[in-house]
N, C-alpha and C positions, 0 to 999 in steps of 0.2 A: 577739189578733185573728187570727195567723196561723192560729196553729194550727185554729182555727173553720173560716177558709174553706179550710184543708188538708182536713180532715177532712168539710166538704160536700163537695167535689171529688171525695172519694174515693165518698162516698154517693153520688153523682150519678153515679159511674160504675157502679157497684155496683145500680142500680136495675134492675128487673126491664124487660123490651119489653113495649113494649104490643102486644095485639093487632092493629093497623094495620101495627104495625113484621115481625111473625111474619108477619102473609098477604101483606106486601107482598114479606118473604125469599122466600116460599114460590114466590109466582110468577116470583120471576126465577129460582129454579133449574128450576122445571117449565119455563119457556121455554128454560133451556140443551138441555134435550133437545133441539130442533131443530136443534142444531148436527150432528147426528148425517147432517142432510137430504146432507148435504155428501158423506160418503163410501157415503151411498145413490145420488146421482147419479152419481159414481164410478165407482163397478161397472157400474148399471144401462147407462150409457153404456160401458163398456168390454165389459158383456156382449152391448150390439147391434152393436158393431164386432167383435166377433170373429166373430159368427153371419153378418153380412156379408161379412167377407173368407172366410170358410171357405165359404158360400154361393159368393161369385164362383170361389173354388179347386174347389169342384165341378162347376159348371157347365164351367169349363176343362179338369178333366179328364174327363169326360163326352165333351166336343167329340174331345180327345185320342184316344178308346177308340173313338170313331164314323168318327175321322179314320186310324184303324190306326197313329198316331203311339205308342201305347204300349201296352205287350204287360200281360196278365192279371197277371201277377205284380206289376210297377210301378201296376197301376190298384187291387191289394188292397193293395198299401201306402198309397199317395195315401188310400183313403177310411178307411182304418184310421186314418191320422194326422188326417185329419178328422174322426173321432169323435172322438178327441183333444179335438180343438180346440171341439169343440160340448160335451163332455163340460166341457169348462173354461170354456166360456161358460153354461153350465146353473148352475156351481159359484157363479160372478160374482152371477147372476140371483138363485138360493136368497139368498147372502148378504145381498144389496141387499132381496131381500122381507123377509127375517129381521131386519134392522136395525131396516128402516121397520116392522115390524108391532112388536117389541119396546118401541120408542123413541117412535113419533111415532102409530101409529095402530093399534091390532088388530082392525079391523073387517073388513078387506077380505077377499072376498068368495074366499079361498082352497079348497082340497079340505083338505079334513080331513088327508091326509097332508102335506101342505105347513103345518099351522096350527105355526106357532112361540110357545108361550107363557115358556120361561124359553131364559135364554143354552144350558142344555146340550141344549134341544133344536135349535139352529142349529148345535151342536158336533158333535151327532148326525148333522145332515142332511148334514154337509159332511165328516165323516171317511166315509161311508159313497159319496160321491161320489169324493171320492178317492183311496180303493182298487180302485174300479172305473177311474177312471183311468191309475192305476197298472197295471193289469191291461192294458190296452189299449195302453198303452206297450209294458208287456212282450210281449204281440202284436203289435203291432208290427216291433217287432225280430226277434224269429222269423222272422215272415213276411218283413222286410227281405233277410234272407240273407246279410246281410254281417256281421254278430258271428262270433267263433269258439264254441264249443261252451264255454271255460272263462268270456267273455266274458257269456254266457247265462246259467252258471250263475252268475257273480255277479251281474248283475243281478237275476237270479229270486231270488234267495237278499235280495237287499238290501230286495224289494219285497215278501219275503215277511217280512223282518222287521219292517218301518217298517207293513204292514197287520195283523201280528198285535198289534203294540206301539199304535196305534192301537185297534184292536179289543179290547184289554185296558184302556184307556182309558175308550171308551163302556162296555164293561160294567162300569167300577169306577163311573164315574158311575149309573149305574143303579142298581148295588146297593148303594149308599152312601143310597138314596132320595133325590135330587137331582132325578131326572126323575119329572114329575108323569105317571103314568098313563092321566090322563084325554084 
């Protein structure tokens, strides 16, 4: 008699799900996608705090250049570093669309160069931002005037390696067929 109800117990576990059991798996994992909402809000809110503080930072140095309190040189830094910072809030904003369009909805009513349909095109849109980034840093400091000449070239040399290592990247994705064309 043991062995009987051993051996249903094992059948019983052994039994196929039924269809209720499958759609009812199915939707709590499609529901996990929402949890994604979370580091959409994230960015998207870190992306309007930074266009606002970099907003208030211009508007300040603006007043600064009208007030003669700061001379041409310090005023192409100031907005240099402010493309920066806008540059890095563009970066936030791409990621937070890219998320939400991937994850939670693909409808929204984007340009066509902005439509994210697989992860490598948010990898694409976001190595491509910062290198330009990169680029601006490294103008930056140029223009700063306070680096030495050796100090420059390693910089330049570091930003020109971490852009090409990068950019070797997107085109192995690409040419691997990864990135859908259309």
């Amino acid at each position: 008699m043991a062995e009987k109800t051993a051996s249903m117990t094992s059948d019983e576990d052994s039994r196929p799900t039924s269809a209720a059991e499958r759609k009812l798996g199915m939707r709590l994992v499609a529901w996990t996608r929402f949890i994604v909402i979370i580091p959409v809000l994230g960015l998207f809110i870190g992306s309007i705090s930074m266009v606002v503080l970099a907003t208030g930072e211009a508007v300040s140095s603006v007043g600064a250049i009208i007030a003669k309190q700061s001379s041409l040189k310090e005023a192409t830094v100031a907005f240099i570093e402010l493309a920066d910072v806008y540059l890095l809030a563009i970066v936030l904003y791409i990621m937070a669309l890219g998320l939400f369009e991937l994850f939670i909805d693909n409808r929204l009513p984007l340009p066509a160069w902005l439509k994210i349909r697989h992860l490598e095109d948010l990898k694409e849109k976001l190595v491509s931002v910062v290198i330009v980034v990169l680029g601006v840093l490294f103008l930056g400091k140029v223009t700063e005037g306070s680096a030495t000449y050796l100090e420059l070239l390693y910089l330049g040399g570091g930003i020109a390696l971490v852009s090409a290592a990068l950019t070797y990247f997107v085109g192995r994705v690409l040419v691997k067929g990864h990135h859908d064309p259309q």
